[in-house]
C-alpha positions, 0 to 999 in steps of 0.5 A, spaced: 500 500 500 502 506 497 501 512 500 503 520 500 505 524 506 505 532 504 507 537 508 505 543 511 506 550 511 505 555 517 502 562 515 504 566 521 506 565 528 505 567 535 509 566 541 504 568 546 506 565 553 511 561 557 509 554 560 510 552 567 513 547 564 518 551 560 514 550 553 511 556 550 504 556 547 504 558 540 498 561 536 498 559 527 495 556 522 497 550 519 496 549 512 497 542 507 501 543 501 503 539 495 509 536 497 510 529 498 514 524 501 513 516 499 510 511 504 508 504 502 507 499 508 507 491 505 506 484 510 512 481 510 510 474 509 516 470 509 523 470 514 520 476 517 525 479 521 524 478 530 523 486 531 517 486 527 519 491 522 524 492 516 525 499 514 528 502 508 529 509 507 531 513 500 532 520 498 533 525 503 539 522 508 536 520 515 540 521 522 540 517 527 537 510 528 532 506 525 527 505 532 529 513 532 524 513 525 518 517 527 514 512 522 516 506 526 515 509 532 508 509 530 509 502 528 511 500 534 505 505 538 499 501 534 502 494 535 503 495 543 495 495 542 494 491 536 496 484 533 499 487 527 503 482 523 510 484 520 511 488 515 516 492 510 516 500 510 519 504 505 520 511 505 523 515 499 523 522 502 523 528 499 520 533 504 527 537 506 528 536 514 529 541 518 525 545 515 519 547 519 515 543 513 512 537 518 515 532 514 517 526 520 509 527 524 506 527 516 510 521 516 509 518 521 501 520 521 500 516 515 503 509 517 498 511 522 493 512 517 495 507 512 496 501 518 489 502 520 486 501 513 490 496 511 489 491 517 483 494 518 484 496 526 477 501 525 480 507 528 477 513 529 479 519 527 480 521 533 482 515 536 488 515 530 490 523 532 491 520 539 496 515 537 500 521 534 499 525 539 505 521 543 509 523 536 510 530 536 505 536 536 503 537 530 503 530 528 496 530 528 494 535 524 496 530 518 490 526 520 484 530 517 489 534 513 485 540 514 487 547 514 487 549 523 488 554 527 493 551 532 494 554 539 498 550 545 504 547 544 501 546 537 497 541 538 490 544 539 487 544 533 482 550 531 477 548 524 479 555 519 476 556 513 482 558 508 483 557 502 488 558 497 487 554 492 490 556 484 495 561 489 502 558 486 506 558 491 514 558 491 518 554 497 525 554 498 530 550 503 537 553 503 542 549 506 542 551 513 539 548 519 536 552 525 537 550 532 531 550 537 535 555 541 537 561 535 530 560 533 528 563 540 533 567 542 530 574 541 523 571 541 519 578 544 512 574 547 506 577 548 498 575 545 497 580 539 492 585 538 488 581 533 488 572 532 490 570 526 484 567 523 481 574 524 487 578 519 487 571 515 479 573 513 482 579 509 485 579 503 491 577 502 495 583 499 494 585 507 497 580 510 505 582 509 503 587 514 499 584 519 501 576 519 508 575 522 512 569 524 514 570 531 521 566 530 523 571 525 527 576 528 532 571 531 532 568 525 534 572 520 539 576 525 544 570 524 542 568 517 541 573 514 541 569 507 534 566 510 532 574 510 534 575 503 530 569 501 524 573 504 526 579 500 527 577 494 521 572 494 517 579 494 522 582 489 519 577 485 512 578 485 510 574 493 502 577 495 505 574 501 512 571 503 514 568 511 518 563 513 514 556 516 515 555 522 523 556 526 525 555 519 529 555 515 524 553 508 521 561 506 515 560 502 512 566 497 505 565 496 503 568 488 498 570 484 501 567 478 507 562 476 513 565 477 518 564 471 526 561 471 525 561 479 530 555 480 535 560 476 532 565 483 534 560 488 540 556 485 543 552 489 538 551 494 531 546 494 527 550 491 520 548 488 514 551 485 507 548 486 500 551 484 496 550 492 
């Protein structure tokens, strides 16, 4: 069984408070976007392997351990619950990592989802967002997949009507990986004056002035190549351009298809997709 875990954009993000518990809950909108990884999870019918699993991973290289691998954590967490039989998982990845894009929870979501339907376990909704829950906090999002306003951790989901189809949208990754620490370094919290579903209601052509990303100024103030990339995707025509999430990905949202835009963002992953 094959399948196709996309990844997410965040449009806008709020640091709002410091937990008791040393987190900050954030305020921002997830938003599903075309690209995709590849996942296919196969029963492995003969010489199945003691731990249960065998896992093989293209693409983009990975760090660290297979049982480190969020989609076989995720096979681990139904099988404690489940009498699941052993199974091959292929992975081709293609969403960049370190990009603020969601890739691992998508992942790891869609074994998830994909495991129910193929040993038909009869999951809810609900019930599958729960297992990822214990995955990451944003992981639960890929299961409905759905445009949310996300407050908490990140893990409160907010149904949100925003819809940016045949908008063309233009995502670049450079070759820089932001720690957890450089992203919150210069951080101010506060709660804004309006929450992001009510500036999202205006037009888009309003939202360079009004919809920020939090982590950008600790971002942009120790790369400045990042900031430059937000520069230029307005110089190209962006209705509205930010990083996603603590980056290091920019996107630019567009009216139309922007032109040579690889030759733009040469040397970095760059891809351009309608939404």
């Amino acid at each position: 069984m094959i399948v196709y875990p996309n990844a997410k954009i965040n449009i806008g993000l709020n640091v709002v408070e410091k937990r008791p518990d040393g987190y900050h809950n954030l305020e921002t909108v997830f938003y599903p976007i075309g690209l995709q990884d590849i996942l296919e999870i196969q029963e492995i019918e003969t010489n199945a392997p003691e731990c249960g699993y065998r896992l093989k991973v293209t693409g983009t290289v990975l760090d660290g351990s297979p049982e480190d691998n969020l989609v076989v954590r995720a096979f681990k967490l139904l099988k404690k619950d489940f009498d699941l039989p052993p199974v091959s998982i292929g992975l081709y990845k293609h969403i960049p990592t370190g990009a603020g894009l969601g890739g691992g929870s998508a992942d790891a979501a869609f074994t998830i989802k994909t495991l129910n339907e193929r040993f038909k376990l009869g999951l809810t909704a609900e019930q599958m967002e729960a297992y990822c829950s214990q995955l990451g906090a944003d992981c639960s999002f890929f299961i409905q997949n759905k445009p949310v306003f996300a407050t908490g951790i990140g893990n409160v989901f907010h149904p949100l009507q925003l819809d940016l189809q045949y908008k063309q949208l233009v995502l670049v990754k450079p070759d820089i990986f932001v720690s957890t620490k450089d992203a919150y370094a210069k951080v101010r919290v506060g709660h804004p004056a309006k929450q992001l579903p009510e500036l999202l209601a205006q037009p888009i052509e309003t939202w360079k002035d009004a919809v920020v990303n939090d982590f950008e100024a600790s971002v942009f103030s120790k790369y400045p190549e990042i900031a430059a990339i937000k520069d230029k995707m307005y110089d190209l025509g962006a209705l509205y351009a930010s990083m996603s999430g603590s980056g290091s990905s920019v996107f630019g949202i567009f009216d139309d298809p922007v032109e040579n835009v690889d030759e733009e963002f040469s040397g970095m992953f760059c891809r351009q997709r309608e939404l």
